[in-house]
C-alpha positions in Angstrom: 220.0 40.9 68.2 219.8 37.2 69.1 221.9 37.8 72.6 219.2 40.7 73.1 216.4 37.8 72.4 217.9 35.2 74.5 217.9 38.0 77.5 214.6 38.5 77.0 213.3 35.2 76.8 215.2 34.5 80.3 213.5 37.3 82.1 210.1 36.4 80.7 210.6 32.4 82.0 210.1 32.9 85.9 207.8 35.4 85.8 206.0 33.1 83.5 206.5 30.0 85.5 205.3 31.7 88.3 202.1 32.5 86.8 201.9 28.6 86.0 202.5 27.5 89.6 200.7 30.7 90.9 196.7 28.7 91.1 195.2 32.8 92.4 196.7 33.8 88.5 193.8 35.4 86.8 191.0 35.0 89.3 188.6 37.1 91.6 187.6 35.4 94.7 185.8 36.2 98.0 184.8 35.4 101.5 184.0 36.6 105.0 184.4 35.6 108.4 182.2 36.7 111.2 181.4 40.5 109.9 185.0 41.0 108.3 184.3 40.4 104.3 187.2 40.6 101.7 187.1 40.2 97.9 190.1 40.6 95.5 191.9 39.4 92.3 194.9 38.4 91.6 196.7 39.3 87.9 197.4 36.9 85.2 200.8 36.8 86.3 200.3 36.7 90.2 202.3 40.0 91.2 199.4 41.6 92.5 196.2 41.7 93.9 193.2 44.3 94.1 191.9 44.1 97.6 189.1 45.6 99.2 187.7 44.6 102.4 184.9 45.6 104.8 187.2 47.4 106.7 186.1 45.4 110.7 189.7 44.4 111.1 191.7 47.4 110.3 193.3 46.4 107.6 191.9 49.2 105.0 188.9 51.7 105.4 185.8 49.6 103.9 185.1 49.4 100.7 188.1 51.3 99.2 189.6 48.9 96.6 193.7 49.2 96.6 196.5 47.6 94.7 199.3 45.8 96.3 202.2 43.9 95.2 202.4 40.0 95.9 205.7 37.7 96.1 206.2 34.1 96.0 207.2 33.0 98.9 208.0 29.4 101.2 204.4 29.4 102.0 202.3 31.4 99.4 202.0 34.8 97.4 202.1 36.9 99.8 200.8 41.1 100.2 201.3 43.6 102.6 198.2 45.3 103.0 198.5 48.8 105.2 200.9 46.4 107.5 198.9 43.2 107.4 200.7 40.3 105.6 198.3 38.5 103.7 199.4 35.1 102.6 197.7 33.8 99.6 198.2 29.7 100.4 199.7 27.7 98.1 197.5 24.7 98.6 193.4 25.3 99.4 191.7 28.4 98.6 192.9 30.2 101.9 194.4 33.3 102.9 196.2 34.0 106.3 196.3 37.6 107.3 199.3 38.3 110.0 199.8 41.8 111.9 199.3 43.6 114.8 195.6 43.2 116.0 194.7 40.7 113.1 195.0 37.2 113.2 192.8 35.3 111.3 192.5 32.8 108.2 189.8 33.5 105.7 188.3 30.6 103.4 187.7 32.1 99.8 185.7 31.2 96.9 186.8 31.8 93.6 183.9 34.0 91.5 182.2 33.2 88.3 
């Protein structure tokens, strides 16, 4: 019982010191550029995000809300959304979105 415990406890740390490091844990935030507009959240343990967008850049039809996984990474949490790679900084409330067509850095506010 106690060696079953002690496993436990070691797969709950990084996911939970993840979350701590992880300042996107628990929020909703937003922000456009131009006529592209994106708002999503990110879960309390900062594995995913709900993303929808207005759809200009091709990275999802507008305004259909989708799940997709994130991963720490060197430079951020990062998504891969339809193809895009959408890094979630780790410093400054930015987010980078990479792929073919799509280049371009979005400055996000975090919601009330």
């Amino acid at each position: 019982m106690k060696k079953t415990l002690f496993a436990l406890a070691l797969i709950a740390l990084p996911v939970s010191a993840m979350a701590q490091d992880c300042h996107w844990s628990g929020g909703t935030y937003s922000g456009e550029e131009g006529s592209f507009q994106a708002r999503f959240s990110v879960n309390e343990a900062c594995t995913e995000m709900n993303f929808e967008s207005s759809g200009n850049t091709g990275i999802q039809a507008q305004d259909v809300p989708q799940t997709f996984a994130l991963t720490d990474e060197e430079h951020g949490w990062v998504a891969d959304i339809n193809g895009v790679t959408a890094t979630l900084g780790q410093r400054g409330n930015f987010v980078n979105f990479m792929g073919e067509g799509v280049n371009l850095r979005l400055q996000v506010r975090a919601e009330e």
